[in-house]
N, C-alpha and C positions, 0 to 999 in steps of 0.2 A: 171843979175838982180836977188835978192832973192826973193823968193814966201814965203811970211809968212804964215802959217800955227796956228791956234789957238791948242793948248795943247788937246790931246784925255782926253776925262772922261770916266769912266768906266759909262757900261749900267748901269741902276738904273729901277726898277718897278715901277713905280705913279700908286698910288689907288685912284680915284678921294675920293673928301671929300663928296661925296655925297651918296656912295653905304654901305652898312650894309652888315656888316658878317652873316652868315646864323647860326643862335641858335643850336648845336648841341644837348641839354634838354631842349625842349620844355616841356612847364611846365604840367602837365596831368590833365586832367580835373576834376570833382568833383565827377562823374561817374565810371570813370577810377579808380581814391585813393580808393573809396572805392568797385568796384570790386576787386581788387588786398588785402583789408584790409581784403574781406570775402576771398578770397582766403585763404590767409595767416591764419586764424583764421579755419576754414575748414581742412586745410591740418596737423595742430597741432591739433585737434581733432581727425581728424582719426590714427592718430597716435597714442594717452592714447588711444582710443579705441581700437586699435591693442594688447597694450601694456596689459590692460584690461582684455581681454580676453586669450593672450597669457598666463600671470600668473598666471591668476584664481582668481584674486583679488577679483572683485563683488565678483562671487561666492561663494568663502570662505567668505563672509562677510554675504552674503544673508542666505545663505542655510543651515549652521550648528551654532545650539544654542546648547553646552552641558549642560546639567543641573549633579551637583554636591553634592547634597545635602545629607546632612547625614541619613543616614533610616536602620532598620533594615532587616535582613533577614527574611520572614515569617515562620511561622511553617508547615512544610511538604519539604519545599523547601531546596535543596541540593546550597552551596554557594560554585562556581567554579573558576579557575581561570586557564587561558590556555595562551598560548604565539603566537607571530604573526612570519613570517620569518625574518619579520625586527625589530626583538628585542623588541615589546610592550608586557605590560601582561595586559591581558583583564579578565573582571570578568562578574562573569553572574551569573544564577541562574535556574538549574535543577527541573522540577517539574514531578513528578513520574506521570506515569498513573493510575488512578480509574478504578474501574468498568470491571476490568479485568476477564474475564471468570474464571471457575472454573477448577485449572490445568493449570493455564497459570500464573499464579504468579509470578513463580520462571524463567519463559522464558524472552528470548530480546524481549522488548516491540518495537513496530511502535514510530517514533517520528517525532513531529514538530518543524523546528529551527525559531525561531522567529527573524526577524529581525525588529527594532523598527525607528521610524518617527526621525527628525531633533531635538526637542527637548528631555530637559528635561532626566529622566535615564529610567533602568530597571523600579523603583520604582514605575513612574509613567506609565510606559508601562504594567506592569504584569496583570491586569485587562481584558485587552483586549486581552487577548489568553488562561490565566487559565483554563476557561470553557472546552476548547479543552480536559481534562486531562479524561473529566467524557465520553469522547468515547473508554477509554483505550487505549490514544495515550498521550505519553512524551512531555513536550514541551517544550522548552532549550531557553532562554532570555537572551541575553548577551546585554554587553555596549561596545560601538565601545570608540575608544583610543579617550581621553579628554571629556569622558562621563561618569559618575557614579564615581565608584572606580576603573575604568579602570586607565592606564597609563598616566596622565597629557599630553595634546600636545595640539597645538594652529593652527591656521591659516591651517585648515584642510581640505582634497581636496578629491574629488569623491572618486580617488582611495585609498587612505588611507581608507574609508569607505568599501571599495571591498576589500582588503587587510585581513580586520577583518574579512567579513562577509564570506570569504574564509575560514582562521582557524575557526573560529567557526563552520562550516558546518564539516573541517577535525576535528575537536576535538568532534565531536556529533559522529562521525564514528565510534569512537576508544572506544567508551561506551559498557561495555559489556553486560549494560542493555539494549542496542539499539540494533535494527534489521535494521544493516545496508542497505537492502534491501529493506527496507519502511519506507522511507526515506519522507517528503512533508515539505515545505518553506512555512511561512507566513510574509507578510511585511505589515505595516502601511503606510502608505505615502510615505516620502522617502522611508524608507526601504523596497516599495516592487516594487523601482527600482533593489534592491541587490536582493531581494528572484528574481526576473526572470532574471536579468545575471544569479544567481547561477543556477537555471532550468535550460538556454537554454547552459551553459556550460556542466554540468555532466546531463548524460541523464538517469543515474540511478536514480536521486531525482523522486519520484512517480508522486508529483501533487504542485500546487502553490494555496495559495489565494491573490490577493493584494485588497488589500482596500485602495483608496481615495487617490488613485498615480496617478502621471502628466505624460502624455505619453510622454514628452523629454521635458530636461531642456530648451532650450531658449524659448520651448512654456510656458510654464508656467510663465517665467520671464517676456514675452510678455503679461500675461494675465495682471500681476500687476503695468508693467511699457509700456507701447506699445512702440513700433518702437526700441526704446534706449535699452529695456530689450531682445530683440533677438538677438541684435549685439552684448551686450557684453558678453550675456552667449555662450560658446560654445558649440560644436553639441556633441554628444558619447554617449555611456551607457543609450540609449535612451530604455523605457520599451514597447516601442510598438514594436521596433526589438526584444528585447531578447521575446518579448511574440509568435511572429511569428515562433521563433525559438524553439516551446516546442513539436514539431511534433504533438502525439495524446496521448500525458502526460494532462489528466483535467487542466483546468482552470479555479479560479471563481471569478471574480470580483467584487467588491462592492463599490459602490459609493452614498454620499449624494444627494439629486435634490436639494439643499438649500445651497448647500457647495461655500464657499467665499475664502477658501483659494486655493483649489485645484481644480475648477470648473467643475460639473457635466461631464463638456464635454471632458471631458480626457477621462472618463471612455466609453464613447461610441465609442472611438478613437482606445483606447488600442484592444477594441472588437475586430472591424474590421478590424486592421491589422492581429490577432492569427483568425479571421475568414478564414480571403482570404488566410492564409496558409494552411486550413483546422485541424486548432488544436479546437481540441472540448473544447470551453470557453462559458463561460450565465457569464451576469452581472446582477448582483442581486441590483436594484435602491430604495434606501431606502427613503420614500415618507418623507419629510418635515424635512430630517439629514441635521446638517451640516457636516463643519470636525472633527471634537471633537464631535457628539452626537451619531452618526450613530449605533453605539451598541448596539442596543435595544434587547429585550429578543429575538425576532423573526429573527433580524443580527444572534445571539450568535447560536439558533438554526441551521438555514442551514448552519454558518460555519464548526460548529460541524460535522452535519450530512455529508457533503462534505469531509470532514478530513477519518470520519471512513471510509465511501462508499469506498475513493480513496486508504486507505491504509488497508485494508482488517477487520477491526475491527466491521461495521455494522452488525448487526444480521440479 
């Protein structure tokens, strides 16, 4: 007798109709999209900010206006023209010393290199240092490259500005009316970031004055933009360092109490760093200057007076 047997079927998996698959993207909450959206907006900021400050972008934006303007040369003034190592020519303008003793005429006179603020040229700098001439001290004014009749250049960065202020200090040497030996740097604003690199580099230069200079760039940019203005300016070539670094070479500072662009308080800044090195610095606080007025007959005075004292010309 046969056994029937029904046909094998192969297993089969039954999912009942009742159970749900488990959502692999669960949708994220309204919290979530936009934490992840500031993320995402955050992480592409700090990046142009990186980028920002890596190339010097602000910076060259902010910090250099050359002025180009057509002027003539004055009368007394010697019109120069010297070269940089990276192929610019710079021009400037020589002004002989006055007042020179009796027998000293024909000798190498003491001189001052000027180095001048972010705008504008020579033209409008030469005012605010000529005076120095009537202590029988030189005082040499150039234009940095894309300033005056200097060499046309664009999108200009720190050190191109130290580049210049470099040959210019070497081409003030090589004067045979100079006495390379008394030797003192004056800077305007910007420029007396460059006059104290150039001191705290060559320890030969006698003495410095700056006037109505920001003891480091991203403080300053902080002062105009806060928080934003310190990250994207970078750190370097800071004047509270190079002033520190002038050992017991004089120092004299001069600052506006009124000043909006370069604020008072740099200059009490700059002090007490070239203090705590023990470099012998006085900041001279000119009561109700701005940036642009500070020159009053009484400035002009003790610059002067400090100039001769420091490079042997006072009586």
């Amino acid at each position: 007798m046969q056994t029937m047997h029904e046909p094998a079927h192969p297993s089969t998996s039954v999912t009942s109709p009742t159970a749900e698959a488990p959502l692999r993207n669960p949708p994220l909450s309204l919290s979530r999209r936009l934490l992840r959206s500031a993320f995402r907006v955050g992480a592409v900021m700090l990046v142009l900010l990186a980028l920002a400050r890596w190339t010097g972008l602000v910076e060259r934006v902010a910090f250099f206006h050359p002025g180009t303007a057509d002027y003539a040369t004055p009368a007394g003034c010697e019109e120069v023209e010297f070269s940089t190592p990276d192929g610019m020519t710079l021009h400037g303008w020589f002004m002989p010393a006055k007042g020179l003793a009796p027998g000293t005429k024909d000798a190498p006179a003491p001189a001052v290199l000027h180095c001048h603020g972010n705008m504008g040229d020579i033209s409008a700098h030469a005012s605010t240092s000529a005076y120095i001439t009537q202590a029988g001290v030189s005082v040499f004014l150039f234009d940095y490259r894309g300033f005056g009749k200097s060499t046309p250049a664009s999108m200009l960065s720190r050190d191109d500005l130290l580049t210049d202020s470099e040959a210019a200090y070497a081409y003030l040497r090589t004067r045979k009316d100079v006495d390379a030996s008394r030797i003192g740097v004056f800077g305007y604003s910007l420029g007396g970031v460059y006059a104290l690199a150039l001191a705290a580099k060559h320890p030969e230069i006698k003495c410095v004055t700056s006037v109505a200079t920001f003891c480091s760039w991203p403080c300053v940019a902080s002062d105009h933009v806060p928080v934003l203005g310190r990250l994207l300016i970078a750190t370097g070539l800071a004047a509270e360092d190079s002033a520190a670094a002038m050992g017991q070479r004089p120092l004299l500072l001069v600052h506006g109490d009124r000043d909006t662009i370069v604020s008072f308080a740099h200059g009490p800044r700059i002090l007490e760093a070239a203090m705590h090195a023990h470099v012998p610095a006085e900041l001279l606080k000119v009561p109700g200057a701005g940036h642009l007025n500070l020159f009053t007959k009484e400035t002009k005075l003790h610059i002067r007076e400090f100039f001769a004292k420091s490079l042997g010309t006072a009586p």
